[in-house]
PDB file of N, CA, C and O in Angstrom:
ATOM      1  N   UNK A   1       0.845  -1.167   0.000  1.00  0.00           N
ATOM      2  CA  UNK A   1       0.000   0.000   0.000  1.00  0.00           C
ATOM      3  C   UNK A   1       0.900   1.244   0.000  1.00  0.00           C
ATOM      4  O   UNK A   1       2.025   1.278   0.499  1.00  0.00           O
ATOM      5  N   UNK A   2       0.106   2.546  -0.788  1.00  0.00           N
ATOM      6  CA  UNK A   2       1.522   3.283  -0.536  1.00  0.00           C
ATOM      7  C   UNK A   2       0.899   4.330   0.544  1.00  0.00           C
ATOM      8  O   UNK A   2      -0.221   4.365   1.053  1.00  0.00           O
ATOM      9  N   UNK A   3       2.142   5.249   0.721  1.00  0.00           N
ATOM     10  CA  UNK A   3       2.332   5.922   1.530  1.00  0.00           C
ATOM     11  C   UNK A   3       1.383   6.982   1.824  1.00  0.00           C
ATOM     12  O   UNK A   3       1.303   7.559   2.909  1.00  0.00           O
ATOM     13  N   UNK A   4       0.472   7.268   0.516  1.00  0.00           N
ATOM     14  CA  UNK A   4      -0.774   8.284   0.435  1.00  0.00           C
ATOM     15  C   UNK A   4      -1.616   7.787   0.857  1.00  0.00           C
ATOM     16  O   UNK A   4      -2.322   8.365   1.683  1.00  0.00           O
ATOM     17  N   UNK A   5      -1.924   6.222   0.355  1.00  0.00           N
ATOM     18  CA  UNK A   5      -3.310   5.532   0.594  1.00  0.00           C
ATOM     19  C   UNK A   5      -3.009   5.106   2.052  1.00  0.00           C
ATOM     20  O   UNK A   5      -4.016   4.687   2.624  1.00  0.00           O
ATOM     21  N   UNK A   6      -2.223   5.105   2.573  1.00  0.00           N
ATOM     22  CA  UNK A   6      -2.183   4.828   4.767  1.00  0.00           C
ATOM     23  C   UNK A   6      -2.743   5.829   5.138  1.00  0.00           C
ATOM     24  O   UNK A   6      -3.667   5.843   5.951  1.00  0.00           O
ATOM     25  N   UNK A   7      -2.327   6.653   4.671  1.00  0.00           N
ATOM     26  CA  UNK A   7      -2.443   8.121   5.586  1.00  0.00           C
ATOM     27  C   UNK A   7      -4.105   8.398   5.142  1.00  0.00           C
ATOM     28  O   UNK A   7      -4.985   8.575   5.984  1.00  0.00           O
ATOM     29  N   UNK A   8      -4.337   8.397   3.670  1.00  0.00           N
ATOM     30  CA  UNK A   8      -5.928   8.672   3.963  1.00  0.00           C
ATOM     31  C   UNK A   8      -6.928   8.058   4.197  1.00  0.00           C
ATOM     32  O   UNK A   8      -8.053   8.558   4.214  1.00  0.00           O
ATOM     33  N   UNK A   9      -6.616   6.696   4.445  1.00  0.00           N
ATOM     34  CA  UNK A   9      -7.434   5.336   5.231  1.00  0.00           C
ATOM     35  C   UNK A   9      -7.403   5.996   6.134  1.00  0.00           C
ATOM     36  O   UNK A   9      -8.626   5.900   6.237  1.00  0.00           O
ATOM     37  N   UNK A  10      -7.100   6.738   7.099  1.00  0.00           N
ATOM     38  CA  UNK A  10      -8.126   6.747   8.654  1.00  0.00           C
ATOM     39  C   UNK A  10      -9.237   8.029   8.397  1.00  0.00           C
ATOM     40  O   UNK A  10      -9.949   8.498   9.285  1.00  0.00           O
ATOM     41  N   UNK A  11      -9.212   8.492   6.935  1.00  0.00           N
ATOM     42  CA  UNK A  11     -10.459   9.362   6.599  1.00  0.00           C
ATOM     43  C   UNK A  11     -11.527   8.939   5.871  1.00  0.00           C
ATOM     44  O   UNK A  11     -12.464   9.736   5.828  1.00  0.00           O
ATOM     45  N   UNK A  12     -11.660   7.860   5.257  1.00  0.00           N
ATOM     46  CA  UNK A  12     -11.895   6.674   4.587  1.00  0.00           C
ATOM     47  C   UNK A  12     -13.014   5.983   4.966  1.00  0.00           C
ATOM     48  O   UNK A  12     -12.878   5.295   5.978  1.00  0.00           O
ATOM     49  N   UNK A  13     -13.909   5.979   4.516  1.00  0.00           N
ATOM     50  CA  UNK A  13     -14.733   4.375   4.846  1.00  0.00           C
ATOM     51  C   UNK A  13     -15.856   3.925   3.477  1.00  0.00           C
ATOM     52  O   UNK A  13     -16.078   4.540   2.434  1.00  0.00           O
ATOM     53  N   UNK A  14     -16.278   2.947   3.852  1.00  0.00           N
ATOM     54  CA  UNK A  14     -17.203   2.608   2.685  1.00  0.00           C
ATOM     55  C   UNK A  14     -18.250   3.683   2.362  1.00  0.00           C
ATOM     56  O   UNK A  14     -18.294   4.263   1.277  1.00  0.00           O
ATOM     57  N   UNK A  15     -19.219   3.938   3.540  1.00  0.00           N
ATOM     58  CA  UNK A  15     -19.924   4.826   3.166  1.00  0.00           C
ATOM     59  C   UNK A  15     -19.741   6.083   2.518  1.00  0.00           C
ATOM     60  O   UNK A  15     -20.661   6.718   2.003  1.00  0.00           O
ATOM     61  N   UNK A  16     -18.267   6.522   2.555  1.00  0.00           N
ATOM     62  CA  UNK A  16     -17.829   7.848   1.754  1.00  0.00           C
ATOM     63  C   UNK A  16     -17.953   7.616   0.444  1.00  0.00           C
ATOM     64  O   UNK A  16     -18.541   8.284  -0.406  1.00  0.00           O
ATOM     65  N   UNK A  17     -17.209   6.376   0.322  1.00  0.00           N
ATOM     66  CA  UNK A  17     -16.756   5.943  -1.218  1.00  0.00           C
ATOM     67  C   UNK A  17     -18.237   5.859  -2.100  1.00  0.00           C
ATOM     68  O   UNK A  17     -18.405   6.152  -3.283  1.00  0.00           O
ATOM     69  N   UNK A  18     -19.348   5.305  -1.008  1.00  0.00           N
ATOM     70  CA  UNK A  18     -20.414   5.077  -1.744  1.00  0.00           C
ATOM     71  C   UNK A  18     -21.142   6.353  -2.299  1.00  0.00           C
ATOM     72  O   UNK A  18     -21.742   6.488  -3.365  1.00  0.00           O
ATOM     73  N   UNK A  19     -20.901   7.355  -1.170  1.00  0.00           N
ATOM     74  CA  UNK A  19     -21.631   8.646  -1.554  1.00  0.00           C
ATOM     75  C   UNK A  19     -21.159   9.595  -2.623  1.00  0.00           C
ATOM     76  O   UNK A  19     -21.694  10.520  -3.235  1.00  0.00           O
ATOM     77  N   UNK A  20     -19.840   8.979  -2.630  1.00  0.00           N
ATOM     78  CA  UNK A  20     -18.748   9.852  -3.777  1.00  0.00           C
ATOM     79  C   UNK A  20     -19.029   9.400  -4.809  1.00  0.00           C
ATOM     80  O   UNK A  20     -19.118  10.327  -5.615  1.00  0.00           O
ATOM     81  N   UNK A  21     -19.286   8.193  -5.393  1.00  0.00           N
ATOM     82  CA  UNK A  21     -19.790   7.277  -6.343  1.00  0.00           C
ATOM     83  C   UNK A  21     -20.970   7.751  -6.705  1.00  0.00           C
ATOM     84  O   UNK A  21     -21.084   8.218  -7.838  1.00  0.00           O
ATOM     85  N   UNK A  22     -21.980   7.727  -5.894  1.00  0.00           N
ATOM     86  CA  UNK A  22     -22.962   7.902  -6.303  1.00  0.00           C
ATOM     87  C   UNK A  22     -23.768   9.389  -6.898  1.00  0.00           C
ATOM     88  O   UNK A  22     -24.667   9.565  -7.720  1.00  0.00           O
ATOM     89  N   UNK A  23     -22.765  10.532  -5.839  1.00  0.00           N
ATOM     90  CA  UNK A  23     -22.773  11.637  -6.329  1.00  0.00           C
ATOM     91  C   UNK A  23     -21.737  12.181  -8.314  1.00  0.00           C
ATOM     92  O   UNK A  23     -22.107  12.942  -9.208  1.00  0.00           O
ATOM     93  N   UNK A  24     -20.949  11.645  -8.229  1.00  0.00           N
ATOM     94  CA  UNK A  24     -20.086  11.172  -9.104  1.00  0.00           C
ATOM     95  C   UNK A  24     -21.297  10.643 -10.633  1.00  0.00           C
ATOM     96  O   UNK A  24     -21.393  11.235 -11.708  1.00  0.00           O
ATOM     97  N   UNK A  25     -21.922   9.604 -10.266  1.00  0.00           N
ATOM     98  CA  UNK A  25     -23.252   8.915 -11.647  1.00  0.00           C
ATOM     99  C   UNK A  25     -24.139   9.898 -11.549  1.00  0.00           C
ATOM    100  O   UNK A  25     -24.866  10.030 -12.533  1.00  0.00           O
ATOM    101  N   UNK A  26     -24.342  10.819 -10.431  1.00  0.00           N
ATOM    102  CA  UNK A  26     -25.505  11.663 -10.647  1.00  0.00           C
ATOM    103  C   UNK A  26     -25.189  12.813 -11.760  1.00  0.00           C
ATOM    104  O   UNK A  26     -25.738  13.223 -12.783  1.00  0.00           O
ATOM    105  N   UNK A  27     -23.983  13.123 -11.000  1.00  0.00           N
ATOM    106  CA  UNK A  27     -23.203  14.516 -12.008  1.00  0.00           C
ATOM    107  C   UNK A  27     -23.437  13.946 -13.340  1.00  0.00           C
ATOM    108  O   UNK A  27     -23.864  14.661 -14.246  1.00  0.00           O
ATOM    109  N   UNK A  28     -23.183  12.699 -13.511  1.00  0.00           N
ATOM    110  CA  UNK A  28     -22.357  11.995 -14.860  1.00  0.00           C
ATOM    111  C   UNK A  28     -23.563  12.202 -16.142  1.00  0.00           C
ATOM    112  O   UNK A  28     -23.423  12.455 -17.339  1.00  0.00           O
ATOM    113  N   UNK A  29     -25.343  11.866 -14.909  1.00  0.00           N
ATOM    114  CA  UNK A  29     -26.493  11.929 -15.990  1.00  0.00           C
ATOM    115  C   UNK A  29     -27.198  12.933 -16.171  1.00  0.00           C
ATOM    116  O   UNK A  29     -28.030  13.048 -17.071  1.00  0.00           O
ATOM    117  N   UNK A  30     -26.889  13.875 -15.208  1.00  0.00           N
ATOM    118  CA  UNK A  30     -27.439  15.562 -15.231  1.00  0.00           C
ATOM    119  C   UNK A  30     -26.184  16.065 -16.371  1.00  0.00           C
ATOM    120  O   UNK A  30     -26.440  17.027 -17.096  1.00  0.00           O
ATOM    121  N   UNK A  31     -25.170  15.546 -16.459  1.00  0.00           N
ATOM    122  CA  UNK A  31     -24.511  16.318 -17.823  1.00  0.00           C
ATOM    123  C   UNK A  31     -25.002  15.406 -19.122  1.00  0.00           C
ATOM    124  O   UNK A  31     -25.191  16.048 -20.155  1.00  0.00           O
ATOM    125  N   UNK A  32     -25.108  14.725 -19.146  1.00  0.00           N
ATOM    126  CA  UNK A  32     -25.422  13.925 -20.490  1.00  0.00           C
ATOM    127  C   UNK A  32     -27.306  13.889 -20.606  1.00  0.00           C
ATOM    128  O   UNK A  32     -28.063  13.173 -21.262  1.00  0.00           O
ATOM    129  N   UNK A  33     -27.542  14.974 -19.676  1.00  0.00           N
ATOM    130  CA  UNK A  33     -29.458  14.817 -19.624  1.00  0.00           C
ATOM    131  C   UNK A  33     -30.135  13.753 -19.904  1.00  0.00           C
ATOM    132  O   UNK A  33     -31.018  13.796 -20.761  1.00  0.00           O
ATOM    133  N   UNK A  34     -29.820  12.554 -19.193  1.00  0.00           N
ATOM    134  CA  UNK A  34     -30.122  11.157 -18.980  1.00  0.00           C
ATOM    135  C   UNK A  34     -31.296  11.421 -18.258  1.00  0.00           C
ATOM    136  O   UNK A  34     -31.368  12.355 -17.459  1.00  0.00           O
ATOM    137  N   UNK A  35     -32.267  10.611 -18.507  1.00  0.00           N
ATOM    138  CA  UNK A  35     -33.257  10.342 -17.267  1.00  0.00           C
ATOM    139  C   UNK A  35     -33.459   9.279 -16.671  1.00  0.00           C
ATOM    140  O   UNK A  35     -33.744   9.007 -15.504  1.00  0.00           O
ATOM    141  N   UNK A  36     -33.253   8.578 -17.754  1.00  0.00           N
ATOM    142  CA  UNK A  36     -33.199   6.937 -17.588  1.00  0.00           C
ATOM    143  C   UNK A  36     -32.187   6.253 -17.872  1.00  0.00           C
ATOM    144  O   UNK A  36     -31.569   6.865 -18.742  1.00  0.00           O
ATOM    145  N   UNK A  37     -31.500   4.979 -17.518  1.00  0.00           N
ATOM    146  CA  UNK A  37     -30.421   3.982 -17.809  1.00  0.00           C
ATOM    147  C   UNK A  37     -30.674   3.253 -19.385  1.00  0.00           C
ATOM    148  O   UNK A  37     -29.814   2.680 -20.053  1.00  0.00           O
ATOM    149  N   UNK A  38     -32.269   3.488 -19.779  1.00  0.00           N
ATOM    150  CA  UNK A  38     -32.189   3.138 -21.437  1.00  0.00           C
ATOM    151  C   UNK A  38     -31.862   4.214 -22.221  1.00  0.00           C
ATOM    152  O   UNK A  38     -32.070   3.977 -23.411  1.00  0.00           O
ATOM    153  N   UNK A  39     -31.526   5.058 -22.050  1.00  0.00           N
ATOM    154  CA  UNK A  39     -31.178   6.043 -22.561  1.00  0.00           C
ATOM    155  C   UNK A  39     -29.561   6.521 -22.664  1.00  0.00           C
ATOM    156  O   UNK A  39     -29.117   7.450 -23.340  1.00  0.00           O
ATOM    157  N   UNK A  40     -29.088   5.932 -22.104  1.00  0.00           N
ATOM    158  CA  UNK A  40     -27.684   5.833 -22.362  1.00  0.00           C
ATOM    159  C   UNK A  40     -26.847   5.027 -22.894  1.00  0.00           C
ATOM    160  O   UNK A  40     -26.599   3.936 -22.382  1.00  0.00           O
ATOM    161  N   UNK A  41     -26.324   5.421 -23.933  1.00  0.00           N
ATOM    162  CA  UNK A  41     -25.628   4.074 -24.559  1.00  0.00           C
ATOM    163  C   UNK A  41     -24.057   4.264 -24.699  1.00  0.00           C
ATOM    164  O   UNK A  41     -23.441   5.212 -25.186  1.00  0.00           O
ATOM    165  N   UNK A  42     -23.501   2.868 -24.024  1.00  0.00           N
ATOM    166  CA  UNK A  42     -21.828   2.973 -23.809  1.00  0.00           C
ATOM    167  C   UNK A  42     -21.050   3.039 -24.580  1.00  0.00           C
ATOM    168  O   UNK A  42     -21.809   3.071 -25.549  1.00  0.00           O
ATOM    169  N   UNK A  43     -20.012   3.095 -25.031  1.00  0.00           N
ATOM    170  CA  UNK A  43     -18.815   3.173 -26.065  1.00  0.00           C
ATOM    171  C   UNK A  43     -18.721   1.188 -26.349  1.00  0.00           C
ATOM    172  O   UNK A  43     -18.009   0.971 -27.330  1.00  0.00           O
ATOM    173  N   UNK A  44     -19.198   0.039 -25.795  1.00  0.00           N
ATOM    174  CA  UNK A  44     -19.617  -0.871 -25.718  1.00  0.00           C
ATOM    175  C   UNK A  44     -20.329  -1.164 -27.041  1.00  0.00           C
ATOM    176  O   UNK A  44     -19.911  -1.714 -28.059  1.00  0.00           O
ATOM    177  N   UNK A  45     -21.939  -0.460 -26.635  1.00  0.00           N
ATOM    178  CA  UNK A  45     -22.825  -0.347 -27.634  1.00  0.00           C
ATOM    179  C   UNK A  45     -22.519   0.055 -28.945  1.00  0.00           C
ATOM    180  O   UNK A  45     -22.680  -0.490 -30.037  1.00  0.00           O
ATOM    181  N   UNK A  46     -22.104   0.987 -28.640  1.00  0.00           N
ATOM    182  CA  UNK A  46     -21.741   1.859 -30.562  1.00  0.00           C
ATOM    183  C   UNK A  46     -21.450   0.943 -31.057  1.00  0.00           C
ATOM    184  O   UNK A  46     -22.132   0.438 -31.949  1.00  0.00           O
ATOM    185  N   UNK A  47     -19.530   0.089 -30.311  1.00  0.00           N
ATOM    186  CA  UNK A  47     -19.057  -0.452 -30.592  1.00  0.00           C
ATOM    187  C   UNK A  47     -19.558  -1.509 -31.543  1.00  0.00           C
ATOM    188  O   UNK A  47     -19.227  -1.479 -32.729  1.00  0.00           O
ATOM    189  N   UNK A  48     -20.515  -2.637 -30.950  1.00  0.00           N
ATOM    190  CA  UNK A  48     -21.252  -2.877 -31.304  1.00  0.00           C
ATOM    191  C   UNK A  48     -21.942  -3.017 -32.762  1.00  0.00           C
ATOM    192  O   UNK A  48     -21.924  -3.830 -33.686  1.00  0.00           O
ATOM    193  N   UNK A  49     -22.648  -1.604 -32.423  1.00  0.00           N
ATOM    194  CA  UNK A  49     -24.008  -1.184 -33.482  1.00  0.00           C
ATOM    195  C   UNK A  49     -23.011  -1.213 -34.801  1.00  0.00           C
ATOM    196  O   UNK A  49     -23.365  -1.588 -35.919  1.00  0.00           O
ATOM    197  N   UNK A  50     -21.654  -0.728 -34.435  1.00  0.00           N
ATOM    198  CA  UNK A  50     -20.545   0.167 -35.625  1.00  0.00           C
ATOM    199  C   UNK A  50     -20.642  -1.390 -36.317  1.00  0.00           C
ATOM    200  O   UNK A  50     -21.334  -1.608 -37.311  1.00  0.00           O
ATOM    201  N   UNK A  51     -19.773  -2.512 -35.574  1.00  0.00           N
ATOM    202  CA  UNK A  51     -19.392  -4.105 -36.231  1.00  0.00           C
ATOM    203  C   UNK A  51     -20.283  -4.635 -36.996  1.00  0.00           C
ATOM    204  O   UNK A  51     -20.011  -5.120 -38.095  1.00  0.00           O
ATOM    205  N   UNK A  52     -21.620  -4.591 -36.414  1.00  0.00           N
ATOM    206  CA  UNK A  52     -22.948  -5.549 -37.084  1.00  0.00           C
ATOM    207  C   UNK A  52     -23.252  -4.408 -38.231  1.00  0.00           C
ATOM    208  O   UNK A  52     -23.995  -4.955 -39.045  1.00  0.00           O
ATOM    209  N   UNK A  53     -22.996  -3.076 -38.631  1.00  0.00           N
ATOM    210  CA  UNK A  53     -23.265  -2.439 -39.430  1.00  0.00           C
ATOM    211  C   UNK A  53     -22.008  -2.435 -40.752  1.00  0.00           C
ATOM    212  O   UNK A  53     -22.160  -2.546 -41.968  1.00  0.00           O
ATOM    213  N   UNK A  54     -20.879  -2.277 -40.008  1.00  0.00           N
ATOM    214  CA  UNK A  54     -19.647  -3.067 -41.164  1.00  0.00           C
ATOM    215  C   UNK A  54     -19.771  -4.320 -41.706  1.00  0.00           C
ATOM    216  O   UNK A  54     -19.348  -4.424 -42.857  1.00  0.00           O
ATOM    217  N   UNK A  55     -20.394  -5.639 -41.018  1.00  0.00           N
ATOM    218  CA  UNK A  55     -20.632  -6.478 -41.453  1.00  0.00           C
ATOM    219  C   UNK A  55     -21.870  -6.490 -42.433  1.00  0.00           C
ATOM    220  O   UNK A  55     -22.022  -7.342 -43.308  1.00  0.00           O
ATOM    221  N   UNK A  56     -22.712  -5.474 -42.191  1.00  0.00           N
ATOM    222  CA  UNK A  56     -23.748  -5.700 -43.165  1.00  0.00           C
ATOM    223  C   UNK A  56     -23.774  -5.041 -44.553  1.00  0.00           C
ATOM    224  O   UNK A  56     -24.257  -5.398 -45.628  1.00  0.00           O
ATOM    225  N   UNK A  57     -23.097  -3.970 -44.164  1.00  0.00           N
ATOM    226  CA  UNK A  57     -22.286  -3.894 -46.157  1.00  0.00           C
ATOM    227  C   UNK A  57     -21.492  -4.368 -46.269  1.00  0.00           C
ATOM    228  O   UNK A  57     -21.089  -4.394 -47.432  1.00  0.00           O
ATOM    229  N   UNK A  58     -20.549  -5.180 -45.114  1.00  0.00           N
ATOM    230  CA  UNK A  58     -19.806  -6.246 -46.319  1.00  0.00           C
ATOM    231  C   UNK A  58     -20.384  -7.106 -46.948  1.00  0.00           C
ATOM    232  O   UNK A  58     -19.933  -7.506 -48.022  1.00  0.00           O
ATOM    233  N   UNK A  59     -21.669  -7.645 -46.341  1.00  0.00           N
ATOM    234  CA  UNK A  59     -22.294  -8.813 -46.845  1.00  0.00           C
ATOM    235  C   UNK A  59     -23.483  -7.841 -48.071  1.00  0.00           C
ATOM    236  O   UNK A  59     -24.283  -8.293 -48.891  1.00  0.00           O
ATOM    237  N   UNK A  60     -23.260  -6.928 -47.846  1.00  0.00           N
ATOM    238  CA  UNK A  60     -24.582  -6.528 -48.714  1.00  0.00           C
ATOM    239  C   UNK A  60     -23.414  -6.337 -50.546  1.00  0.00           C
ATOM    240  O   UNK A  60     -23.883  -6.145 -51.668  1.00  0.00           O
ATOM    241  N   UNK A  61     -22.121  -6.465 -50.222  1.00  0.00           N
ATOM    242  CA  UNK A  61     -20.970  -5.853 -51.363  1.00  0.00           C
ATOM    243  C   UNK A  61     -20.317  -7.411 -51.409  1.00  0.00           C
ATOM    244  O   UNK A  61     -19.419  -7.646 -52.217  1.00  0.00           O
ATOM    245  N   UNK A  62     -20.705  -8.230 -50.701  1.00  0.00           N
ATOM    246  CA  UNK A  62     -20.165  -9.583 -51.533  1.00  0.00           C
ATOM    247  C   UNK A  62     -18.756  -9.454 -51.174  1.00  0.00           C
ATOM    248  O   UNK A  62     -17.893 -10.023 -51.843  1.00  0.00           O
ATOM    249  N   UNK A  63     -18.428  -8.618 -49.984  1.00  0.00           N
ATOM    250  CA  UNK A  63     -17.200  -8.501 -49.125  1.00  0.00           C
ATOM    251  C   UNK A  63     -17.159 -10.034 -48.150  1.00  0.00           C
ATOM    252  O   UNK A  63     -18.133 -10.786 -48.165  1.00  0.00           O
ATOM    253  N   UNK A  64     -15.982 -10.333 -47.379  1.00  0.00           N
ATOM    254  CA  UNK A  64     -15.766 -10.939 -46.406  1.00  0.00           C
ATOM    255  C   UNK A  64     -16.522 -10.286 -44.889  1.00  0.00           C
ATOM    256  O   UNK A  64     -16.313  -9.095 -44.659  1.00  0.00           O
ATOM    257  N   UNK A  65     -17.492 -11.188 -43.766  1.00  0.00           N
ATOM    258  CA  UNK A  65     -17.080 -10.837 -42.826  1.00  0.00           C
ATOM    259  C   UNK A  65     -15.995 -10.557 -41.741  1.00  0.00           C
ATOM    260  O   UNK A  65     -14.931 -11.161 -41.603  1.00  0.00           O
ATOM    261  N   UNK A  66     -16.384  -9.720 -41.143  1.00  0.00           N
ATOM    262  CA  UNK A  66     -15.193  -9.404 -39.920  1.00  0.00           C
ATOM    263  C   UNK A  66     -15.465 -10.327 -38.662  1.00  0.00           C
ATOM    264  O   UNK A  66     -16.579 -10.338 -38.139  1.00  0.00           O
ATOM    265  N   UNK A  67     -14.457 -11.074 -38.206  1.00  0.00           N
ATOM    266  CA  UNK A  67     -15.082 -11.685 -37.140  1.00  0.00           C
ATOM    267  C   UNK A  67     -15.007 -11.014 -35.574  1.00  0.00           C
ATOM    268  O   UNK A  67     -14.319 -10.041 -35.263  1.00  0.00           O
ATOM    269  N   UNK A  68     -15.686 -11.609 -34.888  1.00  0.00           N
ATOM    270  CA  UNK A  68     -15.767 -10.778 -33.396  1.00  0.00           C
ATOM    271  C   UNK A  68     -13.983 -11.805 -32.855  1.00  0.00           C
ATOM    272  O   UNK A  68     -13.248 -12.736 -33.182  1.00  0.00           O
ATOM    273  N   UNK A  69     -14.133 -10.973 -32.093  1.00  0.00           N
ATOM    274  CA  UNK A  69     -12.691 -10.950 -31.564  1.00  0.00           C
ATOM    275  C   UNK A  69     -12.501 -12.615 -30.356  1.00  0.00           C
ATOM    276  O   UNK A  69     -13.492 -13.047 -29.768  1.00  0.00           O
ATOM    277  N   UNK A  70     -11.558 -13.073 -30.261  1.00  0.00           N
ATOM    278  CA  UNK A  70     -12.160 -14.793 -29.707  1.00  0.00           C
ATOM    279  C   UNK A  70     -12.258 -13.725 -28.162  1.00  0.00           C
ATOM    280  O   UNK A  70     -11.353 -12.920 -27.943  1.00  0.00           O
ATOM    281  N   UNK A  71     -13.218 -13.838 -27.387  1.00  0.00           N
ATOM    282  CA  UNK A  71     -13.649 -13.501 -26.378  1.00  0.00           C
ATOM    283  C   UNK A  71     -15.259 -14.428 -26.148  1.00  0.00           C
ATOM    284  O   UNK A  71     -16.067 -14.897 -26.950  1.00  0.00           O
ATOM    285  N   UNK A  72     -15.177 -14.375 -24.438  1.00  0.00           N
ATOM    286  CA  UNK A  72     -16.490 -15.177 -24.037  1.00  0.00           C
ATOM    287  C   UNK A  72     -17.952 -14.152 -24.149  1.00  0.00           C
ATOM    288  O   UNK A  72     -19.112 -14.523 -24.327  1.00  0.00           O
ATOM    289  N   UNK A  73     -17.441 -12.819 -23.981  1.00  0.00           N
ATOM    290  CA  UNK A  73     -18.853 -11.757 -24.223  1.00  0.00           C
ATOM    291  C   UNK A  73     -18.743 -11.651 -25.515  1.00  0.00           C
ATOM    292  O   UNK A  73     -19.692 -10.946 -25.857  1.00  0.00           O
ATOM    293  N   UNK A  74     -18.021 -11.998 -26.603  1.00  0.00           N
ATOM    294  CA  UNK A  74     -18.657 -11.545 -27.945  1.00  0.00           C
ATOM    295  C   UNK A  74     -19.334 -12.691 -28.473  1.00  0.00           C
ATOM    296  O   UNK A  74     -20.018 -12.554 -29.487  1.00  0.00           O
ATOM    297  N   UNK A  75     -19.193 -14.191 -27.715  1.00  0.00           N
ATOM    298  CA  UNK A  75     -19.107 -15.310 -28.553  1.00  0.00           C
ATOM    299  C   UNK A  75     -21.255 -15.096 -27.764  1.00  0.00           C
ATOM    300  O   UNK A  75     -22.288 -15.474 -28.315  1.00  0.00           O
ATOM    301  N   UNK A  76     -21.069 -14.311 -26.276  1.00  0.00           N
ATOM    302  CA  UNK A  76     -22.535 -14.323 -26.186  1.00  0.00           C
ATOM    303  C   UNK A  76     -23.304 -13.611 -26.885  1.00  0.00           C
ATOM    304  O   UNK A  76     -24.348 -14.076 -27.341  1.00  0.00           O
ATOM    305  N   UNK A  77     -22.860 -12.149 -27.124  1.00  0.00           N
ATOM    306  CA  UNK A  77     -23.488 -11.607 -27.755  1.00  0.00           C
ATOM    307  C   UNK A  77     -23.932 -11.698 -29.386  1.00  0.00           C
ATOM    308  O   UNK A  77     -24.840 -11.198 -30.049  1.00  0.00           O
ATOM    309  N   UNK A  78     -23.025 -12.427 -29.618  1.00  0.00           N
ATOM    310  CA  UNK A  78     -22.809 -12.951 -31.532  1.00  0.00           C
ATOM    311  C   UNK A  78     -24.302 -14.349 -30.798  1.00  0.00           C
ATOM    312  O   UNK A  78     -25.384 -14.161 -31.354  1.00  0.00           O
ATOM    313  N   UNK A  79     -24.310 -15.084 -30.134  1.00  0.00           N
ATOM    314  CA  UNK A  79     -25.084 -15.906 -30.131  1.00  0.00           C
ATOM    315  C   UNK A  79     -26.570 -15.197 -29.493  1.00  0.00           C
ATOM    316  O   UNK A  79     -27.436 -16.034 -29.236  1.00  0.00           O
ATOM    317  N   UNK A  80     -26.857 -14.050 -29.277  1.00  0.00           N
ATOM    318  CA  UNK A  80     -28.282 -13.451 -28.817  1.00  0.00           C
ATOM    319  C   UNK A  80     -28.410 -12.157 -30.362  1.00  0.00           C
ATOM    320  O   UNK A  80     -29.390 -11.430 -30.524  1.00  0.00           O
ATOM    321  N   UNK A  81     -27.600 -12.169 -30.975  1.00  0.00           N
ATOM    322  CA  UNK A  81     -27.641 -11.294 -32.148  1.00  0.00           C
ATOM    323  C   UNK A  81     -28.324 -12.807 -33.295  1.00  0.00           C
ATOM    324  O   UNK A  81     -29.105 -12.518 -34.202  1.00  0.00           O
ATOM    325  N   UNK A  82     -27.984 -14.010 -33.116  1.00  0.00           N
ATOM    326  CA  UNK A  82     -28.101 -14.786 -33.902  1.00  0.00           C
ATOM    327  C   UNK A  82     -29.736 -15.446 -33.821  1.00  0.00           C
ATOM    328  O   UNK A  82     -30.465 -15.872 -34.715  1.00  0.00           O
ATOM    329  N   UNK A  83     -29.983 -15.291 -32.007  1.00  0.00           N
ATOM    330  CA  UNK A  83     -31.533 -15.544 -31.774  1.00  0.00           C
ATOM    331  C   UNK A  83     -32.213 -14.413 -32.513  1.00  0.00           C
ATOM    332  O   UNK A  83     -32.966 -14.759 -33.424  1.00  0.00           O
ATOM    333  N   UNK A  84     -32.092 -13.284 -32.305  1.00  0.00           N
ATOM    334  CA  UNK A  84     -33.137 -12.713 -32.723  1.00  0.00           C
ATOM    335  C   UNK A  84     -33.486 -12.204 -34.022  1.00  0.00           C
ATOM    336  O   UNK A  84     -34.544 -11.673 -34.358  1.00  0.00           O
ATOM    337  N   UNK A  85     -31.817 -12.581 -35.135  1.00  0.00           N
ATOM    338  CA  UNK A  85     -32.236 -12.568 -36.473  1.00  0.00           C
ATOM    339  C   UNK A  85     -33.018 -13.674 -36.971  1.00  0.00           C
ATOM    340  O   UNK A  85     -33.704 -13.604 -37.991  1.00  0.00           O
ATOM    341  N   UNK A  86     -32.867 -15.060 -35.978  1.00  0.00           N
ATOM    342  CA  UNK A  86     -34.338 -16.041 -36.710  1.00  0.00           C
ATOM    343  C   UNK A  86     -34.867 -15.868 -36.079  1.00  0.00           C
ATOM    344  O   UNK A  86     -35.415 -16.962 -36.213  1.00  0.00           O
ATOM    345  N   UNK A  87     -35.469 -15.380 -35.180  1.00  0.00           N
ATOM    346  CA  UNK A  87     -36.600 -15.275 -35.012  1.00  0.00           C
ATOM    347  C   UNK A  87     -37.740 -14.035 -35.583  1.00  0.00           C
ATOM    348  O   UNK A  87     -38.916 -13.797 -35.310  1.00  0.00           O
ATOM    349  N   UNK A  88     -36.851 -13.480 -36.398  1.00  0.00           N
ATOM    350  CA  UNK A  88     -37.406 -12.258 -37.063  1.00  0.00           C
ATOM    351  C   UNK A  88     -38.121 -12.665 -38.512  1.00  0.00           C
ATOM    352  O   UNK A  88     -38.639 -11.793 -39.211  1.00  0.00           O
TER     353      UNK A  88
END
């Protein structure tokens, strides 16, 4: 631990951290005029929206797809992107 974080552990406790946090997400949605948590979308999402939209003019231009990257959240999300195109 270093030498800053000793010294301000005896000013410290959970409940600070929580109120700092929480004051901290409040600031975060009064600047981005959020009202709601569906209404915000992460650098995640775009991410996202951006891939399945490159992939769809590649496939619409007789291009190659791009594949998702070997990871366990893309292999879920590639498999709930895959439910709901048949079921459409």
């Amino acid at each position: 631990m270093s030498q800053r974080r000793k010294e301000a552990s005896d000013y410290v406790d959970t409940q600070l951290i929580k109120s700092a946090w929480l004051a901290s997400k409040d600031n975060f949605s009064k600047s981005l005029g959020l009202t709601c948590r569906n209404e915000y979308h992460s650098y995640q999402t775009w991410w996202f929206r951006r891939f399945h939209l490159t992939n769809y003019i590649n496939g619409m231009r007789g291009e190659t797809f791009n594949m998702h990257p070997p990871n366990e959240e893309f292999t879920k999300h590639r498999a709930e992107l895959a439910g709901i195109l048949i079921s459409e």
